[in-house]
N, C-alpha and C positions, 0 to 999 in steps of 0.2 A: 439458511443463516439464522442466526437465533437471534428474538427480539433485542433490540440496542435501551441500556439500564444509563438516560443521560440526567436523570435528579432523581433523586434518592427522597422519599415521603416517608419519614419515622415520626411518626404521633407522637407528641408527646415529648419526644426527647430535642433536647435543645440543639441548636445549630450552632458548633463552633468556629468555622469557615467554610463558605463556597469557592475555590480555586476554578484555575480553568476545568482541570480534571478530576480533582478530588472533593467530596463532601466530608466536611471533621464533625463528628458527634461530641458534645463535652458530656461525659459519663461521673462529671467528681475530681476521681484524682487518675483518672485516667482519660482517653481518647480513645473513639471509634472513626477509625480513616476508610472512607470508603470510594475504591478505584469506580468512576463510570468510564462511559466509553465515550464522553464528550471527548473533540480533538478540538484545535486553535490552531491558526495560524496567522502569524501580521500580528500576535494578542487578541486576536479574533476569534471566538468559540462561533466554529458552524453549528448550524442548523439542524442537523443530522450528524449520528456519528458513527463510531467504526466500533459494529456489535461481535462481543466479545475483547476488546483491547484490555477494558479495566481488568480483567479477570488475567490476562497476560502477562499485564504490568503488576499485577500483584502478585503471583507465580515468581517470576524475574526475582523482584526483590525477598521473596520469604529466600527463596534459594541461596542469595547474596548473602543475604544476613546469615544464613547457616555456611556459608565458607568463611565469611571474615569475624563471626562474633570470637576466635581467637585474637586477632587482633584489637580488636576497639568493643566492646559492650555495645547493644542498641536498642530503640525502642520498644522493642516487639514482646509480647507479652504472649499472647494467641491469634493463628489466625482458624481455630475450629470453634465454629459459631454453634457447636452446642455446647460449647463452654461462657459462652458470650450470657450477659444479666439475663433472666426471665424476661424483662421489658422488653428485648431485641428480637424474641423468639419468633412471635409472629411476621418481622419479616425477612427471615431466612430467601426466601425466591429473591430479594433486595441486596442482600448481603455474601451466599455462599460463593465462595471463592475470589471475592472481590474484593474483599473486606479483613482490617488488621484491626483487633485490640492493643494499643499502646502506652505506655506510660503516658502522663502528662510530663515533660520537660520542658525547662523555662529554655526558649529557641535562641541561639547567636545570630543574630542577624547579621550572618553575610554567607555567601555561598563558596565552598572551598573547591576549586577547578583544577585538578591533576593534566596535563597534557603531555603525552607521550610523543607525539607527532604537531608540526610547526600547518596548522590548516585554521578555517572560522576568520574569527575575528585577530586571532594572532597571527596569522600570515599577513593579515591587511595591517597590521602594526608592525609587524617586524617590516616589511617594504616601504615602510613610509621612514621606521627609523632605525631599523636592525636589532629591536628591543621587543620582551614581551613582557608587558607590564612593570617593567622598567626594569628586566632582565637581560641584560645583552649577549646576544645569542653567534655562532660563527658568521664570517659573510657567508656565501651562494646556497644559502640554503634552499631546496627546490619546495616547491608545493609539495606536503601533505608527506614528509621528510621525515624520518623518525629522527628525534634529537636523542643525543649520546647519554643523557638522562633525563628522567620525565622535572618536569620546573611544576611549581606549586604558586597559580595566580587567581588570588582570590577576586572577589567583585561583591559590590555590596548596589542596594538598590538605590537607585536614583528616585527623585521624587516624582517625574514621570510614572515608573512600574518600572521602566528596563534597567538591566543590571549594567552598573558599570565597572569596567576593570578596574581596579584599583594595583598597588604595586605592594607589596610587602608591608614595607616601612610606612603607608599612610592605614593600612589593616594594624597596624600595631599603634597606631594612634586613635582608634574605633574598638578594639577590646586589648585589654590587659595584654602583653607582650609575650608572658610567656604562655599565656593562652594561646595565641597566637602559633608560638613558637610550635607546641603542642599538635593545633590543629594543621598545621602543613606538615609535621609530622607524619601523622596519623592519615590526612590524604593520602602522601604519598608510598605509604606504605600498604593502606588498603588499594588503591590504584596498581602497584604496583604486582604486586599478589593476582588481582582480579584479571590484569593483561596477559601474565604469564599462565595461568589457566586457560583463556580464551585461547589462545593460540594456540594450545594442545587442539581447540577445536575447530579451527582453521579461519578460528575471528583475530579481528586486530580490533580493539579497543584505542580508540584515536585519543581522546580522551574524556574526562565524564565530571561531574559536578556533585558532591557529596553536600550537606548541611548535616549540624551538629547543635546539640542541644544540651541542658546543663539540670542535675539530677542531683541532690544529696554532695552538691562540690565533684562529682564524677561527670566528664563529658563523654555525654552517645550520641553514638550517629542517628539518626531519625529521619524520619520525611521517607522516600522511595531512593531505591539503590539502583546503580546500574544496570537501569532499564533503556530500549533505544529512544524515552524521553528523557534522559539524562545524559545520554551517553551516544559517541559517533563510534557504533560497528561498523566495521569495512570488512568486505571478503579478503580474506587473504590470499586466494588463488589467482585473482584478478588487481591484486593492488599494485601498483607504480606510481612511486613518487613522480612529480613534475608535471601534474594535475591534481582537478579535484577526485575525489572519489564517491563512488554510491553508498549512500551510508541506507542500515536496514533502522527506517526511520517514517515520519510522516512524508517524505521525498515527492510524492506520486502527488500529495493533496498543494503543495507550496508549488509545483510544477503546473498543476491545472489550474491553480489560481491564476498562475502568471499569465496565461492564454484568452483570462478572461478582462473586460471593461469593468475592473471594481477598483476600486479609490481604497484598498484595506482596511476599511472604517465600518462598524457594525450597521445594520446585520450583515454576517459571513453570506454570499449562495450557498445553494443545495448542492453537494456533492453526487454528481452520479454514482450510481452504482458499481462500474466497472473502477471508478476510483478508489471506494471503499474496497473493493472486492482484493484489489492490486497493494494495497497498504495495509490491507490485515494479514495478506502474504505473506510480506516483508518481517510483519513483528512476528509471524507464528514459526517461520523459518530462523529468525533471530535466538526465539525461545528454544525449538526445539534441538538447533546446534548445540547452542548455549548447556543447556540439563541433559541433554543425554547420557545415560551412564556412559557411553564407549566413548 
């Protein structure tokens, strides 16, 4: 297994944000996004992480962006790091395949969530009130149910970090309306494109969470694309509504967590090895259904 790339050291070049997973280079008037292979769980970055992911997660999304850039424009400029500045050159072993040159875009702060299937947090909403995000939905819908069309529920962040749902019409009171109007759009259009592909591959794309950003008055999509950190893939050979389902996901690390005496409060434990081993499974079987030419 190949050494795990969990902070990223560029001399010299300034640091635009540390996320859970990603380090942002500010290059001027563009960005250097670089996938590591720290994971989180609880908003907790463990200690160790799952070596080779970034590199996945950023495969996933070049891919993405090359099926939907008919749809929506996006941030992506290059990800071949011998086209990257002379300053980045030196560290290529830091950067190859992990790494996106991107526009800089001024970011919409909210997250735009396409949902094909009624599972998450919107099944725990719809059983409390029949509503998802204050879209009301049929009665006896079962767990993990595909709805008769995909609903567009944005969330914007709370001042804790975690996101919260929001409903349409309070999104249109936090950016301009027909922005707004625009970016559910645009969700659910690239959403919907992205599911009817997958399932050529025998995935079910549950649903996924896009962010958008704003360029010369033109809005692109940005950040990572339906990767399984964005995104609930389910097998489609093994799916049945009226439960939850295995998503190809961090699944294996939030399950050993649970097993253990920790308060979810940093620091994360050390992940065993057969835990990494079993979650890098998941994203590389994710990936390679996913891009296979057949």
């Amino acid at each position: 297994m190949e050494a795990s790339v969990l902070e990223t050291k560029l001399n010299g070049v300034p640091l635009f944000a540390r996320g859970k997973v990603r380090d942002v280079y500010d290059l001027g008037d563009t960005l250097l996004m670089v996938a590591t292979d720290r994971v989180s769980a609880y908003d907790v970055v463990m200690p160790n992480g799952i070596p080779g992911r970034g590199k996945i997660l950023t495969e996933m999304s070049l891919f993405w962006f090359g099926q939907t850039e008919g749809i929506v424009k996006n941030h992506l400029i290059t990800a071949d790091v011998e086209a990257y500045p002379e300053n980045l050159q030196p560290y290529r072993d830091q950067l190859e395949g992990r790494s996106m040159l991107v526009v800089k875009a001024e970011r919409i702060d909210m997250e735009c969530i396409a949902r094909g299937y009624i599972t998450g947090s919107g099944w725990k909403e719809y059983q409390d009130n029949g509503q998802v995000c204050g879209i009301p939905l049929p009665d006896g819908l079962q767990e993990s149910e595909r709805l008769s069309e995909p609903i567009f529920t944005p969330s914007t962040k709370a001042e804790s970090g975690h996101d919260e749902n929001i409903s349409f019409e309070q999104m249109c009171e936090e950016v301009d309306p027909d922005l707004a109007e625009r970016l559910k759009q645009l969700t659910l259009e690239v959403y919907t494109h992205a599911r009817d592909y997958a399932d050529t591959k025998g995935i079910i794309i549950a649903d996924t969470k896009f962010e958008f950003g704003m360029l010369d008055g033109e809005v692109l999509l940005i950040d990572e694309i339906l990767s399984p950190d964005s995104s609930r893939f389910w097998d489609k050979a093994v799916y049945a509504p009226g439960r939850s389902q295995d998503s190809y996901d961090k699944q294996f690390v939030r399950d050993y967590l649970e097993t253990l005496d920790w308060d979810k409060t940093p620091p994360g434990p050390e992940l065993p090895e057969h835990i990494v081993e079993r979650t890098l499974s998941k994203y590389q079987e994710a990936r390679d259904r996913l891009l296979s030419p057949n």
